[in-house]
C-alpha positions as CSV (number, residue, x, y, z in Angstrom):
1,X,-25.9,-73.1,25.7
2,X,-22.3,-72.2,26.1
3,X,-22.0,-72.3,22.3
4,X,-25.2,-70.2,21.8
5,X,-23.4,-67.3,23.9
6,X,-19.6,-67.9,22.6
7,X,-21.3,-67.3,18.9
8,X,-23.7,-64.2,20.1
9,X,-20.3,-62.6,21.7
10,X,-18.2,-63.7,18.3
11,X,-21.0,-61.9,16.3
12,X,-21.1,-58.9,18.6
13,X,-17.3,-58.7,18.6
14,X,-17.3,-58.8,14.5
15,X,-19.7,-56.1,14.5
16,X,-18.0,-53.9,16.4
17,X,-14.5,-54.5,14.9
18,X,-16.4,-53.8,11.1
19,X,-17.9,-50.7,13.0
20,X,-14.2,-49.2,13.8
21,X,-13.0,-49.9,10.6
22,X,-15.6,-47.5,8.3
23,X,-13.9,-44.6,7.6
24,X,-15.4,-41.2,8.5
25,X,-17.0,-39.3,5.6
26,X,-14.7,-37.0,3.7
27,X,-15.8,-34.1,4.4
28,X,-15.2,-31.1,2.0
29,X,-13.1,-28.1,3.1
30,X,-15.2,-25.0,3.1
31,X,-14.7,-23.0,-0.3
32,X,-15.2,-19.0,-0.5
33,X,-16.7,-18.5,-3.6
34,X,-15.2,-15.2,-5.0
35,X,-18.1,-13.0,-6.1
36,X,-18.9,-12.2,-10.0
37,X,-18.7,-8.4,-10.8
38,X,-19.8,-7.4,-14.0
39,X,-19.7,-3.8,-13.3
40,X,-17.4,-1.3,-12.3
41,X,-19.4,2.1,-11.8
42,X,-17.3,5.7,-11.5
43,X,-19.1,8.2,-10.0
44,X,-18.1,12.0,-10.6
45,X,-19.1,14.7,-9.0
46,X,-19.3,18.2,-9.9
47,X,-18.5,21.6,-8.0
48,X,-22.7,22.4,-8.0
49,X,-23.3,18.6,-6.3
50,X,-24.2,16.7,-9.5
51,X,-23.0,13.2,-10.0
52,X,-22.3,11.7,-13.4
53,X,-22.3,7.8,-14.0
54,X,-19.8,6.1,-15.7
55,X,-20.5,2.0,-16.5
56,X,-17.9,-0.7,-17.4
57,X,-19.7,-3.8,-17.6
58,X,-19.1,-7.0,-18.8
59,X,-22.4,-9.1,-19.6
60,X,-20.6,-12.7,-18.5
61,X,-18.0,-10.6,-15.7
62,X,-14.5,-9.8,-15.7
63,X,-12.3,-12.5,-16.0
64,X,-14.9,-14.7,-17.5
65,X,-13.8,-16.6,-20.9
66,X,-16.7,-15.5,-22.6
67,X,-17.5,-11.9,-21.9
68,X,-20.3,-11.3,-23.4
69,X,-21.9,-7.7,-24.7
70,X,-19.7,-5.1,-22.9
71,X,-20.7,-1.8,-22.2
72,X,-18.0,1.2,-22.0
73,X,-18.6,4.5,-21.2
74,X,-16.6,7.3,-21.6
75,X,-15.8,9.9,-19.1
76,X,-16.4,13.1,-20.1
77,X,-15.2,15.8,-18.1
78,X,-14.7,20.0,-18.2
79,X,-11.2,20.8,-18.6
80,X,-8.9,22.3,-15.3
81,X,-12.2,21.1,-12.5
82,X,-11.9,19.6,-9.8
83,X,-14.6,16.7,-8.8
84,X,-14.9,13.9,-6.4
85,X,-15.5,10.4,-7.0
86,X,-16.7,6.9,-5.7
87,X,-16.2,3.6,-7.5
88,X,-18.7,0.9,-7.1
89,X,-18.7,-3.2,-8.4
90,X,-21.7,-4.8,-8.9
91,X,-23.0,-8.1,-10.0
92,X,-25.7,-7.4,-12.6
93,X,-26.1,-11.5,-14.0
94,X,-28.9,-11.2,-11.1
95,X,-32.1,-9.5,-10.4
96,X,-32.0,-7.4,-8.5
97,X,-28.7,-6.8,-9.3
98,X,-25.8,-7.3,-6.1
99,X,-23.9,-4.5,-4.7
100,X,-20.7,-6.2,-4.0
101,X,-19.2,-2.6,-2.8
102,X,-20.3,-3.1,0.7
103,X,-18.7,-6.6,1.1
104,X,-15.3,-4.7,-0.6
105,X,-15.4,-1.9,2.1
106,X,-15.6,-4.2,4.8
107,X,-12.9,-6.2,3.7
108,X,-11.0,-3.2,2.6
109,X,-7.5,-4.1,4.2
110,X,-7.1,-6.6,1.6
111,X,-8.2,-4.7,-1.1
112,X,-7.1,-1.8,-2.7
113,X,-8.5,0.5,-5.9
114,X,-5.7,1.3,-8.2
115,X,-6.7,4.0,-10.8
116,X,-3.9,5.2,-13.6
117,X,-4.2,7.9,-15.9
118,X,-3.0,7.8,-19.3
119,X,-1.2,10.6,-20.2
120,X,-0.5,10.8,-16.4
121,X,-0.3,14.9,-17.2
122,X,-1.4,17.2,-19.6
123,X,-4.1,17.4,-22.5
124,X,-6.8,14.2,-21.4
125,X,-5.3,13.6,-18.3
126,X,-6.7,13.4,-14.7
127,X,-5.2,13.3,-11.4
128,X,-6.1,11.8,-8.9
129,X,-5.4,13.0,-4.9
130,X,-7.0,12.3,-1.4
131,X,-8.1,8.8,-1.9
132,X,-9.8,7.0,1.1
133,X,-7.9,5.1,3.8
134,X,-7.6,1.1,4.6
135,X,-7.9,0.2,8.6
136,X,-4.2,0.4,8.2
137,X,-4.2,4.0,7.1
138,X,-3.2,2.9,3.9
139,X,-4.3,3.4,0.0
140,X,-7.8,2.2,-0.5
141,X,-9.0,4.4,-3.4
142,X,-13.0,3.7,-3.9
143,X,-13.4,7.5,-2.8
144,X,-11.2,10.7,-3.1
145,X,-10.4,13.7,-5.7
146,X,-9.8,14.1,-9.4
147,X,-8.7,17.0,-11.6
148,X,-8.8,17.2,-15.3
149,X,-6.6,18.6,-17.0
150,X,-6.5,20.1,-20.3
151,X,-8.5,19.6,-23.4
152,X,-7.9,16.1,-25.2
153,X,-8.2,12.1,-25.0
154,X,-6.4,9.9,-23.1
155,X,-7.7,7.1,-20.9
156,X,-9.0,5.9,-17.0
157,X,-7.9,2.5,-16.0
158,X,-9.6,1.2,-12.7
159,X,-8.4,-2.1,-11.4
160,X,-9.5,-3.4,-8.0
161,X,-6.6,-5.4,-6.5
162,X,-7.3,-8.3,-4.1
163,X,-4.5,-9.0,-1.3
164,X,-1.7,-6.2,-2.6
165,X,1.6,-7.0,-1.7
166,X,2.4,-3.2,-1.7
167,X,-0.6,-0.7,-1.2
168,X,1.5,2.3,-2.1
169,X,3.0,1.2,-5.6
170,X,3.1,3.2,-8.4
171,X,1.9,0.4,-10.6
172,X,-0.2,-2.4,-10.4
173,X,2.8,-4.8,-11.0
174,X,4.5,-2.8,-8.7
175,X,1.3,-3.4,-6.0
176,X,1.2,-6.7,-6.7
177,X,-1.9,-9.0,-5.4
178,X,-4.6,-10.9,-7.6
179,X,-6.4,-8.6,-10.2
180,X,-10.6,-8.9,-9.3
181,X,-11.6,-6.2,-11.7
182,X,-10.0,-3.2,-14.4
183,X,-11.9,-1.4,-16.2
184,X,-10.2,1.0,-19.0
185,X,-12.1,3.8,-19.5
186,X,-12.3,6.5,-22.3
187,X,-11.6,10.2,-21.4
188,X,-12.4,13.3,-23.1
189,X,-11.8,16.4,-21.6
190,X,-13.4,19.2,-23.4
């Protein structure tokens, strides 16, 4: 009998050494996906309250090795006006298609439009002033003011920065951070 219960604790004790030797499950960190934008949409508006639409989209997003059909258009403007703008990113690989603005604004300390003219002044150039705020009181850009100025071609480049080093660089090298998104835009101003 004494050998019954010497063997039952030696199986017990076995059992419960194997037991503290499994290893626990690895368990994945948690990844933040970074979201696909496809788009990047400029919206003007006009002195009598009339937006125009301006698309940049890549079919396969930005970034992506394989872009796919792009869409550009170009930004036509008045000459010497003053308008408004907003800049939206969506994802349009889905239906309905995802407005990724909203999750931009709310993270809009780490974020920061950059938008470059090119001339920076004179014929097909447009300037840009008043641009919206980060928490911080610092450059944000996805809203503000733009004037034209005179007639001629040139071009708009938007780029949406992630985590910028400097928000008030002249440059995007000169802001620093991770590129998301830039868009180059055609201008005409006629």
């Amino acid at each position: 009998m004494k050998k019954v219960i010497y063997s039952i604790f030696a199986i017990a004790a076995l059992a419960i050494s194997f037991a503290s030797c499994e290893k626990d499950p690895v368990t994945e960190p948690d990844v933040t996906e970074e979201e696909l934008i496809t788009t990047v949409r400029l919206i003007v508006t006009d002195s009598n309250n009339v937006e125009h639409p301006f698309v940049y989209k890549i079919e396969n997003g930005f970034g992506s090795a394989t872009q796919g059909t792009v869409t550009i258009d170009t930004v036509k403007l008045m000459l010497g006006k003053m308008f408004t703008y907003r800049i939206e990113v969506l994802n349009e690989s889905v239906s309905p298609a995802e407005d990724i603005t909203a999750e931009v604004l709310s993270e809009k300390d780490a974020h920061l439009f950059f938008l470059a003219s090119s001339p920076s002044s004179g014929a097909g150039s447009i300037t840009m002033s008043n641009g919206s705020k980060d928490n911080q009181n610092l450059p944000f850009n996805q809203t503000g003011t733009m004037s034209s100025g005179l007639a001629g071609s040139g071009t708009l480049t938007i780029t949406l920065l992630h985590e910028p080093t400097d928000k008030n660089g002249n440059s995007t090298a000169a802001t620093g951070g991770e590129t998301d998104a830039e868009a180059v835009f055609p201008v005409l101003i006629q």
